[in-house]
Each structure stands twice: as structure tokens, then as C-alpha cells.
C-alpha positions as CSV (number, residue, x, y, z in Angstrom):
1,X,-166.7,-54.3,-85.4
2,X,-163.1,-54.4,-84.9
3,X,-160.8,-52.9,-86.9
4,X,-156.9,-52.8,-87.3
5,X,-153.9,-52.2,-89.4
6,X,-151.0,-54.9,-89.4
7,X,-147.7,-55.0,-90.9
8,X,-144.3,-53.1,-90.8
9,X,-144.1,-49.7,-89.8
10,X,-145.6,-47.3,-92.5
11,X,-146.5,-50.8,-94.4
12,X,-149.8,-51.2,-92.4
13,X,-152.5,-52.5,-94.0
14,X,-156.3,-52.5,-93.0
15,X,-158.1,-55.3,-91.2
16,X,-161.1,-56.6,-89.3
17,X,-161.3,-59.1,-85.6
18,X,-163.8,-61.6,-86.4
19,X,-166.2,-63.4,-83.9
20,X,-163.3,-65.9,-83.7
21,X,-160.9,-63.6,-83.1
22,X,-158.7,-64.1,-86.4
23,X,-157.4,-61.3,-88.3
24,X,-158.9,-60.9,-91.8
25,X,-157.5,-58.6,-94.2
26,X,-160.0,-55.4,-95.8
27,X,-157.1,-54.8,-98.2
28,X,-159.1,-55.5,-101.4
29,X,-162.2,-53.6,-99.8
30,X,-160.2,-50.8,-98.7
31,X,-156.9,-49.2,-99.0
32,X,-156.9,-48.4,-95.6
33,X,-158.1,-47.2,-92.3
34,X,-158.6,-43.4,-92.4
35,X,-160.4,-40.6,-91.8
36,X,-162.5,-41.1,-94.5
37,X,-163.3,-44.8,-93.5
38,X,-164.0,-43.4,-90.0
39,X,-167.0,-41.3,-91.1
40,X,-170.6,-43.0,-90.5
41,X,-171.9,-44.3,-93.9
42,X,-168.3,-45.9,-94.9
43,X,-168.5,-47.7,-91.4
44,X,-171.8,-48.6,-91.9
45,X,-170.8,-50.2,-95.4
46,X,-167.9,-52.0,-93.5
47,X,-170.2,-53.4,-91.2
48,X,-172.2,-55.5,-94.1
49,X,-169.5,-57.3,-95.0
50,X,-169.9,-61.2,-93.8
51,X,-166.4,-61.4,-92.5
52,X,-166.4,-65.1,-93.9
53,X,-165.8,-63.7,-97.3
54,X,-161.8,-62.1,-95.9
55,X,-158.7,-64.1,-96.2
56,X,-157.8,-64.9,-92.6
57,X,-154.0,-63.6,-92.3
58,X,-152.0,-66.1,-91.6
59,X,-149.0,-65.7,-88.5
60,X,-148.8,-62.8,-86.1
61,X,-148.2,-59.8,-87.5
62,X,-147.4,-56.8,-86.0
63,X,-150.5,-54.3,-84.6
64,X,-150.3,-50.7,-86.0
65,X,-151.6,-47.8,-84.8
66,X,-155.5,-48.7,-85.6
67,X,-155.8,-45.4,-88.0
68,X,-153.5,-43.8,-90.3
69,X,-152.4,-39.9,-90.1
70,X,-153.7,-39.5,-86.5
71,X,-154.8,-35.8,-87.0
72,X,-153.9,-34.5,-83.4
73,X,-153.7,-36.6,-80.2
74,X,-155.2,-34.9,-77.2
75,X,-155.0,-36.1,-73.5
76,X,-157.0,-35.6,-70.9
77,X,-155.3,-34.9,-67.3
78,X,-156.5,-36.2,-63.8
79,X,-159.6,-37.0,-65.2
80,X,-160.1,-40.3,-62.6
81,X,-161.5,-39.1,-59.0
82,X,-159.2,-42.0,-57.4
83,X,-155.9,-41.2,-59.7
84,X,-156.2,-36.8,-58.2
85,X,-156.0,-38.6,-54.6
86,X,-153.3,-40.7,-55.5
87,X,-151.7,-37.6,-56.7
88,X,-152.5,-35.4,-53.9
89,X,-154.1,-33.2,-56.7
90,X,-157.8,-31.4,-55.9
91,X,-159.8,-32.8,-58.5
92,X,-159.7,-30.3,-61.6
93,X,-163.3,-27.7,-62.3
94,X,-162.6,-28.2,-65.6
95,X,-160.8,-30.7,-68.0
96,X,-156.9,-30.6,-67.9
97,X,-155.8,-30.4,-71.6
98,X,-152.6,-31.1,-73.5
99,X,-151.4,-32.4,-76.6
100,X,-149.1,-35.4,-76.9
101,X,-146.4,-35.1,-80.7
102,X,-147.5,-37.2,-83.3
103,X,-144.0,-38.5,-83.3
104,X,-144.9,-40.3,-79.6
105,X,-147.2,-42.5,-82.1
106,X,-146.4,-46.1,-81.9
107,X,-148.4,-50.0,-82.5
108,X,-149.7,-51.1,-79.6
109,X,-147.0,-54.0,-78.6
110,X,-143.9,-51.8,-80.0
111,X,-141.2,-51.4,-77.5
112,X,-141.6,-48.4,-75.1
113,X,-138.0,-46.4,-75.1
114,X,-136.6,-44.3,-72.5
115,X,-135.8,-41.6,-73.4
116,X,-132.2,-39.9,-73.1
117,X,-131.7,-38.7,-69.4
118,X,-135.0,-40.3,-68.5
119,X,-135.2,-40.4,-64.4
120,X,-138.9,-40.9,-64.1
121,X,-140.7,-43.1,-66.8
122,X,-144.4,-43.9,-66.2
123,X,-147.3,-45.5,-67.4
124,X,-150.7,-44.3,-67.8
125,X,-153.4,-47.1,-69.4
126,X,-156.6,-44.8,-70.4
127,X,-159.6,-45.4,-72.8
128,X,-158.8,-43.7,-76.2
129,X,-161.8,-42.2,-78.4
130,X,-161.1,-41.6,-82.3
131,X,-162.9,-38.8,-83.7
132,X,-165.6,-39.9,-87.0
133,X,-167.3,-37.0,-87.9
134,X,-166.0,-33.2,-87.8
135,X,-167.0,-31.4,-83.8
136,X,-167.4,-28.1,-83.6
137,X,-169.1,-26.6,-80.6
138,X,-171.2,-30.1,-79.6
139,X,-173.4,-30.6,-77.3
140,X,-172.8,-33.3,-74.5
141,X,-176.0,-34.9,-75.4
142,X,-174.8,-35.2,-79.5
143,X,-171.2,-35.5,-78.5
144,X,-171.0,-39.8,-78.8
145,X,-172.9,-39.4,-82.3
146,X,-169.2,-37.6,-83.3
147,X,-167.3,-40.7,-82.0
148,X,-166.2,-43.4,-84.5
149,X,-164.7,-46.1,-81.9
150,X,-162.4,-46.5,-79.2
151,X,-159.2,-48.1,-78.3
152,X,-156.8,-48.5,-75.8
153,X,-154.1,-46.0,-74.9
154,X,-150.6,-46.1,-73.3
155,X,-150.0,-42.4,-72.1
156,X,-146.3,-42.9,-71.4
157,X,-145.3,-40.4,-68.9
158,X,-141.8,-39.1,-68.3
159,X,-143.1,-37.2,-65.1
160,X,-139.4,-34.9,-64.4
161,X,-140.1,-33.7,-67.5
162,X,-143.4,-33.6,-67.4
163,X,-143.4,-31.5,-63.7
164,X,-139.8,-30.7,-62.8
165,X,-138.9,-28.9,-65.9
166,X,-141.2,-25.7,-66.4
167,X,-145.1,-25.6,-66.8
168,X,-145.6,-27.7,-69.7
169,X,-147.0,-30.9,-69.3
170,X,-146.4,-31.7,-73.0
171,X,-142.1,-32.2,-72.5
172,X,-143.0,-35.2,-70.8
173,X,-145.7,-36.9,-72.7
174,X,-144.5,-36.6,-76.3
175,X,-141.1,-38.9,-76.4
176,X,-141.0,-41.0,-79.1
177,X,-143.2,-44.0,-78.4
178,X,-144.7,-42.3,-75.3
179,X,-148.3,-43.2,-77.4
180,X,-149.0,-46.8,-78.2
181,X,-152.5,-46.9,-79.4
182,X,-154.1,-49.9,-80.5
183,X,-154.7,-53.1,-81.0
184,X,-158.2,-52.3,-82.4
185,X,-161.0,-49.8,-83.2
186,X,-164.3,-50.7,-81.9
187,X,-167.2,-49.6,-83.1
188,X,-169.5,-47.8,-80.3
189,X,-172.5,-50.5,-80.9
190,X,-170.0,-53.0,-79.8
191,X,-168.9,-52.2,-76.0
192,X,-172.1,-51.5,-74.3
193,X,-171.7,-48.7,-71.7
194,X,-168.9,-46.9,-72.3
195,X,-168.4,-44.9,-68.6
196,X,-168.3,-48.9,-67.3
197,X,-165.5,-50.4,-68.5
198,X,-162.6,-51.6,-66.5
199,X,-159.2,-51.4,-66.9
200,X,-156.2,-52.9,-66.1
201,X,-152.2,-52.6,-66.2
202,X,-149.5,-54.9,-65.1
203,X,-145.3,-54.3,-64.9
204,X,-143.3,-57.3,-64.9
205,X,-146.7,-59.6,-64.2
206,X,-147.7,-57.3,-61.2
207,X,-150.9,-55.4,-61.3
208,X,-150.2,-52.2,-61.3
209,X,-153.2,-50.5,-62.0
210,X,-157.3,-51.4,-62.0
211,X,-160.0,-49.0,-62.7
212,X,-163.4,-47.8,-64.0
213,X,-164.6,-45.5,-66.3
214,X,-167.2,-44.9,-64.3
215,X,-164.9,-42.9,-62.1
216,X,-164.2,-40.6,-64.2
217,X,-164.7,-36.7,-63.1
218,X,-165.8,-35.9,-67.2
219,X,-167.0,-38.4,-69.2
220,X,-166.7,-39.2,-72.6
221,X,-169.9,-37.2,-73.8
222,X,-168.9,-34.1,-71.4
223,X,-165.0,-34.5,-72.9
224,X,-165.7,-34.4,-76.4
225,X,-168.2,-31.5,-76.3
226,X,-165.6,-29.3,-74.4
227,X,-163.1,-29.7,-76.4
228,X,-165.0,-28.9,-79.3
229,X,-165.3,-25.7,-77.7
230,X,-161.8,-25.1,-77.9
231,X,-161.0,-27.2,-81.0
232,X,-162.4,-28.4,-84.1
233,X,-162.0,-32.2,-84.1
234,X,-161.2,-34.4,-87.1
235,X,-161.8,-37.7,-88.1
236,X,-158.6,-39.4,-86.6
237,X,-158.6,-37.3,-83.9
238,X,-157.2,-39.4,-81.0
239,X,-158.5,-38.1,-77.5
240,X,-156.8,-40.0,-74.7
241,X,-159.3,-40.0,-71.6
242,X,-157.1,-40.2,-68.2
243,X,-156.1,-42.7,-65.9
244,X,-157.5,-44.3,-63.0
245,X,-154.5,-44.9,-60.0
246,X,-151.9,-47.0,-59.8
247,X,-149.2,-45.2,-61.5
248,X,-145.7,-45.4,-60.6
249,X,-145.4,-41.5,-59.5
250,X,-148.4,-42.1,-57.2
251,X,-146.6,-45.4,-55.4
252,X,-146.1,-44.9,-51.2
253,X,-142.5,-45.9,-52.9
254,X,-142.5,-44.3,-56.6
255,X,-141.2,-46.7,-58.7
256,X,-141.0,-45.7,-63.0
257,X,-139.8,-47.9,-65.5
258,X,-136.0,-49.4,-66.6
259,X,-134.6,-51.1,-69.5
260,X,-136.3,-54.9,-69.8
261,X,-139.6,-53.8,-68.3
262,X,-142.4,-55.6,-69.5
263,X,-146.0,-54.0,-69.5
264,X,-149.1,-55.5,-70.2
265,X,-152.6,-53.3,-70.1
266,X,-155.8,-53.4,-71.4
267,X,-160.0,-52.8,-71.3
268,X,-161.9,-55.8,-71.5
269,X,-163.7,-55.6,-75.1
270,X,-161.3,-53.0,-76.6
271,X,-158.2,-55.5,-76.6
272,X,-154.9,-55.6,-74.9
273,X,-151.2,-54.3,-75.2
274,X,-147.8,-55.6,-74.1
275,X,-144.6,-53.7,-74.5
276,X,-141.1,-54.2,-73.4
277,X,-139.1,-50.9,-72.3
278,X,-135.6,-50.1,-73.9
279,X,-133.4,-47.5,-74.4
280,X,-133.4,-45.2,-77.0
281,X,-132.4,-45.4,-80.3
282,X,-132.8,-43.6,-83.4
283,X,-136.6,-44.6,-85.1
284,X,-136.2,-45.6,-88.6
């Protein structure tokens, strides 16, 4: 199953992907995609419905964020063994953490905006995972029972911030729309093996970036268990996973991003996003 939220900003309504790829609205199922939609038995109940019986929405709306009040949105650092080379970084004992602001929430094809003073803008693509069920202290072998979906992630990077300005990662990863999530949450039944998919990112047409999951130093089961060790995670929770290579900091010539940039990333099976950078300007 594949669900979304489509509309204006902070006008989203809830939606499904059918087999035929139109967008049909849940809107008189549901009032909308949240945590309480996330937990097993409502997704269950969503997953009877004969799609069929939805109004196909007509035109191309805009692609939200695929859940409404994201809880927290927590990253994952240098979790690709092939992205820590590019980086010249020794591959990490135990999971990098770091939180990216709410406020870096945006839909999935929203512009990406520089922000003020912004020398080194990069691009991250990385598999999301949205929290279903409440974690607390998991075990890696129950950890993908806690998962509701997955999604594709953006981890917009502004990396002198980010290294050049002081310890803190989190300066340079939670600029307004430094997090475009989306377009759609997919049910775990629905993608196979998660630690095998691929992904992709382009700039201006040019492949930028191409992974695997499968290359990841902690998977998804090993991720979510640790940081319920840390953390309790909520329905919503966003967890953002890492990024294979290919990013503009790790370039033989670094090259970041600049007004008129256009990106387009994705994982097979979870959707595609495409943004265009400008500068920045006040969010309404």
C-alpha cells in the first residue's frame, strides 16, 4: 500500500497509489495520515479497502510530507561502507546520531533553498523508515515489527555548517527545507528485502549518486533497536538511514548546489523526488 497526502501546505489531505498509479483520495475514510493511522490494526483496515471504490484525484497536485506532525526526525550518519571512504571517514563502531528541526520538513518536490551565507549545499538521498508502533529498548530481531513504512529522504546538507562551525552536525542539517520526505509511505509487505534496494540521485540530469542498502554498516533492524536504546520512538517518528557516495563534499572536485539546480532522486518501489534549488525566502 501506498500512501500520501496532497494539497497546499498545511491543507494536505490523505491518499492512496493504486496498481495504476493514480492518486485516489482516503478523505471520506480518514481525516488524515497520522500516528494513529500508522499503528498496525488501522493499516490493516486501510489495506481492505478495494481501491476501485476512491475518487481518482484529478490533476497533479502537490506531494506532502507522507505523515502529519512528524514526531522527531532522526538521521543516521556514515552509515554506507562506500560513502566513509568517499569521506575519508573510518567507518563508525557505532551508529552516528543527530536530529534534523522539524522546521527542515518539506513535500517531496518543494524547492530546496539555500540558506543565507550558504557556501557548501549538499545532497544526501537515503531510505527513510516511519515509526508505527511505540520502541522502547527493541530487540534487532522485533525491531521491523515497530516499522510502519518507508519513504524516501533528501538529507539536505549545508556541510560548512555542518563541519566548519563547531561540533554539531545538527547546524547544518536543519535549514528550512533541508528534509523533503515523500512522495509515499509503503507498507513493509510491499518492497521485498529491505537491505536491497537501490538508490539513485541525479543534479542537473547527471547521476550523481547510486547505491545499495545492502551496504549499509547498520541496517534497518540493527538502527531501530539502538536507538530505542537511547530514545523512545513514536508513531511518526521519521528515521533517516544514510547515504551511499556520491555526494558533492566527497567529489575529487567538490561541487554543492546553486540557485536553478535541479535534483531528481529516488528508490525504486518507494517513489521519486525532484526539487529545484533557490534562495531563501521567508516560508509562509
Amino acid at each position: 500500500m501506498r500512501l500520501v497526502r496532497y494539497g497546499r501546505p498545511g491543507k494536505e489531505q490523505p491518499g492512496l497509489i493504486d496498481d495504476e498509479g493514480k492518486l485516489r483520495a482516503l478523505s471520506g475514510v480518514i481525516d488524515d495520515i497520522d500516528a494513529a493511522q500508522l499503528a498496525p490494526k488501522a493499516l490493516r483496515k486501510l489495506e481492505k479497502i478495494d481501491p476501485a471504490t476512491l475518487p481518482v484525484v484529478r490533476g497533479n497536485p502537490r506531494f506532502g510530507v507522507p505523515v502529519k506532525h512528524v514526531g522527531k526526525f532522526v538521521c543516521i550518519g556514515l552509515n554506507y561502507s562506500d560513502h566513509a571512504a568517499e569521506a575519508k571517514m573510518a567507518p563508525p563502531k557505532e551508529p552516528i546520531v543527530f536530529l534534523k528541526a522539524n522546521t527542515a520538513l518539506s513535500g517531496p518536490d518543494d524547492p530546496i533553498m539555500l540558506p543565507k551565507g550558504s557556501k557548501k549545499t549538499d545532497w544526501e538521498v537515503e531510505l527513510g523508515v516511519i515509526i508505527g508502533t511505540r520502541a522502547q529498548y527493541v530487540t534487532e530481531d522485533e525491531a521491523l515489527k515497530y516499522v510502519a513504512g518507508y519513504t524516501v529522504v533528501n538529507d539536505v546538507s549545508e556541510r560548512s555548517y555542518q563541519l566548519e562551525r563547531g561540533p554539531q552536525w545538527d547546524k547544518g542539517k536543519g535549514c528550512d527545507t533541508f528534509g523533503p520526505v515523500g512522495p509515499w509511505l509503503v507498507t513493509p509487505e510491499h518492497i521485498g528485502d529491505v537491505q536491497d534496494l537501490d538508490l539513485y540521485l541525479e543534479v542537473n540530469g547527471k547521476r550523481m549518486q547510486t547505491g545499495n542498502t545492502s551496504t549499509m554498516i547498520f541496517t534497518v533492524a540493527q538502527i531501530v533497536s539502538y536507538l530505542s536504546q537511547f530514545m523512545t520512538l513514536e508513531p511518526g517518528d521519521v528515521i533517516a538511514t544514510g547515504t551511499p557516495p556520491g555526494v558533492g563534499m566527497g567529489l575529487a572536485k567538490p561541487r554543492f548546489l546553486k540557485k536553478g539546480d535541479q535534483l531528481r532522486l529516488g528508490i525504486p518501489g518507494l517513489g521519486e523526488q525532484q526539487q529545484e534549488v533557490i534562495d531563501w525566502r521567508p516560508r509562509k
